[in-house]
mmCIF file of the C-alpha atoms, coordinates in Angstrom:
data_MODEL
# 
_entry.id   MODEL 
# 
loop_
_atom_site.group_PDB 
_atom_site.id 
_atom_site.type_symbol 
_atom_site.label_atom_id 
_atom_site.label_alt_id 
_atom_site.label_comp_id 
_atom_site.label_asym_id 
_atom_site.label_entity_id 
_atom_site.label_seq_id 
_atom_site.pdbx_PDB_ins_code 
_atom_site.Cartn_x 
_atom_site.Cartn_y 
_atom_site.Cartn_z 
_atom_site.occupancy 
_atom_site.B_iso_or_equiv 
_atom_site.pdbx_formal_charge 
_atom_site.auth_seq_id 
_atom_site.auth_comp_id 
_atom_site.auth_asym_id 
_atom_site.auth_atom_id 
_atom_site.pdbx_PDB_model_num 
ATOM 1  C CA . UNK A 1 1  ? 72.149  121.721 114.593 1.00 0.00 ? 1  UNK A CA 1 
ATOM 2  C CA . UNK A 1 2  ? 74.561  124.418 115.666 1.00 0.00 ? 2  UNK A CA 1 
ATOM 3  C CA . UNK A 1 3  ? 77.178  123.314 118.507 1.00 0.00 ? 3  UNK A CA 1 
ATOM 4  C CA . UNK A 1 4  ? 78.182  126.186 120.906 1.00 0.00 ? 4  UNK A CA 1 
ATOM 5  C CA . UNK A 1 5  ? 81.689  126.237 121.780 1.00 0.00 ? 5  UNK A CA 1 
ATOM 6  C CA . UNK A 1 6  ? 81.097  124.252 125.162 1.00 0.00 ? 6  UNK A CA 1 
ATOM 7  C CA . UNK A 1 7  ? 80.711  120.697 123.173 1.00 0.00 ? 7  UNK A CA 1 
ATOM 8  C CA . UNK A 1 8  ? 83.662  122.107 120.798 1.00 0.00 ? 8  UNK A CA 1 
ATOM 9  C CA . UNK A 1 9  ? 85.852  122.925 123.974 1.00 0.00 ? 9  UNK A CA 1 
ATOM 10 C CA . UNK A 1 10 ? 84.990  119.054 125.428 1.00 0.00 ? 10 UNK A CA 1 
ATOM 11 C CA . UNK A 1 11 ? 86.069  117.596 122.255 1.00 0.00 ? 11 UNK A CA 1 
ATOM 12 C CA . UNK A 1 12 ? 89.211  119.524 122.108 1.00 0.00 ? 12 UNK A CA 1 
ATOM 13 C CA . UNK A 1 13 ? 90.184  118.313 125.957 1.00 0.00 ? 13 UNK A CA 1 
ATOM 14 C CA . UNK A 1 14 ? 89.425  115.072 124.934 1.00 0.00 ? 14 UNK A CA 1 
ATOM 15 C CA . UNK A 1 15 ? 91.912  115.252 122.058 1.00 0.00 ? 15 UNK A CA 1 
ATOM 16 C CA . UNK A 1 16 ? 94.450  116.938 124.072 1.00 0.00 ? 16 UNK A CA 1 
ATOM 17 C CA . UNK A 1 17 ? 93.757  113.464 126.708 1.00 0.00 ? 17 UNK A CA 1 
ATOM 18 C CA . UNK A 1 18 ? 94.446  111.291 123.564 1.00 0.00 ? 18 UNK A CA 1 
ATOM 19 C CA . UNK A 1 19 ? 97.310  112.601 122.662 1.00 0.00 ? 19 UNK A CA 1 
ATOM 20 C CA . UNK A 1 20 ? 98.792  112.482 126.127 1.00 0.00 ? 20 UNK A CA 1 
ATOM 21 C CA . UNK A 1 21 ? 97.413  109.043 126.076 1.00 0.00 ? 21 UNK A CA 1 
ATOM 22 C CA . UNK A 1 22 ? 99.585  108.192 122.835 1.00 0.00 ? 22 UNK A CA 1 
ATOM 23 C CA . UNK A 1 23 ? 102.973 109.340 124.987 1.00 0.00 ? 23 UNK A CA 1 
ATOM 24 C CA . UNK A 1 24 ? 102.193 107.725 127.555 1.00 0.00 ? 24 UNK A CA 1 
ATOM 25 C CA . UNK A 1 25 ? 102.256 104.268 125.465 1.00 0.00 ? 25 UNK A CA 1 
ATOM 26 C CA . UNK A 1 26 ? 105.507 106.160 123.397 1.00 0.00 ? 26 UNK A CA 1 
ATOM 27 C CA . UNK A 1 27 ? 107.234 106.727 126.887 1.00 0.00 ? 27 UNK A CA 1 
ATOM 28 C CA . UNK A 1 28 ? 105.686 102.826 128.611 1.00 0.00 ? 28 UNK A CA 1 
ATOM 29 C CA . UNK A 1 29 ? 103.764 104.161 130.970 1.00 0.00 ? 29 UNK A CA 1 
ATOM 30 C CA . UNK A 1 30 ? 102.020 101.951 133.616 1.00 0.00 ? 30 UNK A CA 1 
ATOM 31 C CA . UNK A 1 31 ? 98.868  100.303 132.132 1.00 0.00 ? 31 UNK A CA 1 
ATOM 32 C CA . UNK A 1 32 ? 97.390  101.244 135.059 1.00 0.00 ? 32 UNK A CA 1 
ATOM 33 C CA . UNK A 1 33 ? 98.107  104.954 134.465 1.00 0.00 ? 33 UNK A CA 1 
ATOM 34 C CA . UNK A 1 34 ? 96.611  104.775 130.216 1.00 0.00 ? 34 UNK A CA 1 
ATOM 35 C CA . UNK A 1 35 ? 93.876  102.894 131.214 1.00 0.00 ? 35 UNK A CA 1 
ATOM 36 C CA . UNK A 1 36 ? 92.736  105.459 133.772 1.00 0.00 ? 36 UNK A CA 1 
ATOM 37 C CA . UNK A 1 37 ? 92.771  108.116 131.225 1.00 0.00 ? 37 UNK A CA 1 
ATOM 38 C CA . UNK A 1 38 ? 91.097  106.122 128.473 1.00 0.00 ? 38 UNK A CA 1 
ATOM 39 C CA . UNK A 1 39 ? 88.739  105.738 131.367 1.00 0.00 ? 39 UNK A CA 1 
ATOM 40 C CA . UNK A 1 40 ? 88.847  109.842 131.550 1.00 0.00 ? 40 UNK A CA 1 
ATOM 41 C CA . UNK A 1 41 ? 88.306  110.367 127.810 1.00 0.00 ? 41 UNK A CA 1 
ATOM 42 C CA . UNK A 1 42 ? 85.375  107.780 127.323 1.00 0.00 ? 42 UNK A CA 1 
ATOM 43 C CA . UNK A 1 43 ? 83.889  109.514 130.195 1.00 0.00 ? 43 UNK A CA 1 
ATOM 44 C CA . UNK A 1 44 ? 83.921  112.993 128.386 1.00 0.00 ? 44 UNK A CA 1 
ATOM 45 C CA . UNK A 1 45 ? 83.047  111.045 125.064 1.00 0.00 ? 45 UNK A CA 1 
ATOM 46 C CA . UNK A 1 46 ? 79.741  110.002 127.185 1.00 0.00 ? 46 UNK A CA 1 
ATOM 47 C CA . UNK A 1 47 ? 78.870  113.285 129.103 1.00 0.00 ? 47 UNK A CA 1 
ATOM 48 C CA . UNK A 1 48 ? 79.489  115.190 125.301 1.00 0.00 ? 48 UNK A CA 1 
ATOM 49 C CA . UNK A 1 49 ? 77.112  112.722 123.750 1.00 0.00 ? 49 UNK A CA 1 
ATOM 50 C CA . UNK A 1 50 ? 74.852  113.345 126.517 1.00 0.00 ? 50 UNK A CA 1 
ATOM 51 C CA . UNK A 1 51 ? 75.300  117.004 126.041 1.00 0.00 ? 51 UNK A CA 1 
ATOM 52 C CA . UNK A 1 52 ? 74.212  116.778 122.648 1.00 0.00 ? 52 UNK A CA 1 
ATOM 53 C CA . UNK A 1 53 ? 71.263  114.783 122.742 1.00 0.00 ? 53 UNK A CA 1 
ATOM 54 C CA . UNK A 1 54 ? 69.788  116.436 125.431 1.00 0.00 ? 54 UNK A CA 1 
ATOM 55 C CA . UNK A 1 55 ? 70.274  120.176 123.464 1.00 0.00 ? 55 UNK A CA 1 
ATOM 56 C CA . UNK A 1 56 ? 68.797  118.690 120.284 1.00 0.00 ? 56 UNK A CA 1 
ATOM 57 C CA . UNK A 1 57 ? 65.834  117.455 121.931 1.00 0.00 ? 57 UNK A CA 1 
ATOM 58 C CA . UNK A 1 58 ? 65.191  120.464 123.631 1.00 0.00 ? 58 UNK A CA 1 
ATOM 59 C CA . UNK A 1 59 ? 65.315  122.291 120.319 1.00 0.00 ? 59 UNK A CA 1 
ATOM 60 C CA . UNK A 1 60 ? 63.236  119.750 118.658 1.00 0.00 ? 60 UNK A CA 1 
ATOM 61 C CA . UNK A 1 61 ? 60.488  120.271 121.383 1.00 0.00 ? 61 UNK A CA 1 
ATOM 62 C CA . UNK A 1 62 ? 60.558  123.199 120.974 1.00 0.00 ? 62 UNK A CA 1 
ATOM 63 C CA . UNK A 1 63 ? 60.278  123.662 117.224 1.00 0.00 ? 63 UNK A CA 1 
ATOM 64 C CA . UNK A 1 64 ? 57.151  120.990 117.318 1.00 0.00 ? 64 UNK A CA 1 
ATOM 65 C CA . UNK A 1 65 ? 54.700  123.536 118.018 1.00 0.00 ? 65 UNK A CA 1 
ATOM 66 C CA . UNK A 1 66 ? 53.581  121.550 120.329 1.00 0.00 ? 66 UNK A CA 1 
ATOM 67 C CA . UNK A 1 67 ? 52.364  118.848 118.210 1.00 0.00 ? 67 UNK A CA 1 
ATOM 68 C CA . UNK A 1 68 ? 52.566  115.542 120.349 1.00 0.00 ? 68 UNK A CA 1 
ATOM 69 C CA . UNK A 1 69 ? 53.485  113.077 117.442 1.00 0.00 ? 69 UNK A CA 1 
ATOM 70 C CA . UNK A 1 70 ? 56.379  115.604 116.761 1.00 0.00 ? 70 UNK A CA 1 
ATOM 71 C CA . UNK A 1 71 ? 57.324  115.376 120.411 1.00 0.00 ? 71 UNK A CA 1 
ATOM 72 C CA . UNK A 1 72 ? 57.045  111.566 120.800 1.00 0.00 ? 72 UNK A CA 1 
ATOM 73 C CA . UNK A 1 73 ? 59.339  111.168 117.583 1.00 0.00 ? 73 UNK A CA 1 
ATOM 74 C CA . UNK A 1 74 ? 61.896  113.414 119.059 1.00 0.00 ? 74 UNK A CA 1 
ATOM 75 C CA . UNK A 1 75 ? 62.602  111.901 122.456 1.00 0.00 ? 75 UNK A CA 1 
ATOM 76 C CA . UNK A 1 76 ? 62.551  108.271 120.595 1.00 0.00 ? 76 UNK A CA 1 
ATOM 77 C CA . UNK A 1 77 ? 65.313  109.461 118.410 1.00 0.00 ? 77 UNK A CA 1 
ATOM 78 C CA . UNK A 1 78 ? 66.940  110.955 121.346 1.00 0.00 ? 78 UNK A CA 1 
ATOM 79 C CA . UNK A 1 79 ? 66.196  107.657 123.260 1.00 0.00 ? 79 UNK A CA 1 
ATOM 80 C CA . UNK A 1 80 ? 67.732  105.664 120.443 1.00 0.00 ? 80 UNK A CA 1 
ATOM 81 C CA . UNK A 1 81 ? 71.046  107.869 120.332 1.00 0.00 ? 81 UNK A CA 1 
ATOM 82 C CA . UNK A 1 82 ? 71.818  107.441 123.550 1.00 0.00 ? 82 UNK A CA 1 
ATOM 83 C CA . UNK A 1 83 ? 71.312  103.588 124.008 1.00 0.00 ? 83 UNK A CA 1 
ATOM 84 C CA . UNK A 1 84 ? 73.298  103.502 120.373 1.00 0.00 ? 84 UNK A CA 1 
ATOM 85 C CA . UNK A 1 85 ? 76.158  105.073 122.333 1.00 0.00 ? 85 UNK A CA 1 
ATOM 86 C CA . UNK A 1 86 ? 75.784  102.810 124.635 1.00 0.00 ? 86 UNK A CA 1 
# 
């Protein structure tokens, strides 16, 4: 699967919000203040994830040639990915 630089840019704000995250415990930050942008980041984790499973399914319907046991195996999988994340 090829990522486009949308799900590449999400990841990279996330890991920018981690690292804040990690001077924010360095400098004792309010709890209240870290665990509102954990809160941020596993948001972002969960909208990427839903990003990706959504554009992999559409590509996977659309590469069935429209062969139903193709498509009902590819929205299971996707299915099971996103209740995994869960």
């Amino acid at each position: 699967m090829t990522y486009d630089s949308k799900v590449v840019n999400r990841i990279k704000r996330m890991e920018g919000q981690l690292r804040g995250i990690l001077r924010m415990i360095d400098e004792e930050k309010d709890c209240k203040e870290v665990v509102t942008q954990l809160s941020a980041v596993r948001s972002g984790v969960d909208r990427t994830i839903g990003v990706i499973v959504s554009e992999n399914l559409v590509t996977c319907v659309q590469n069935s040639e429209g062969d139903p046991a193709v498509v009902n195996n590819s929205i299971q999988e996707a299915v099971n990915l996103l209740v995994k994340s869960r």
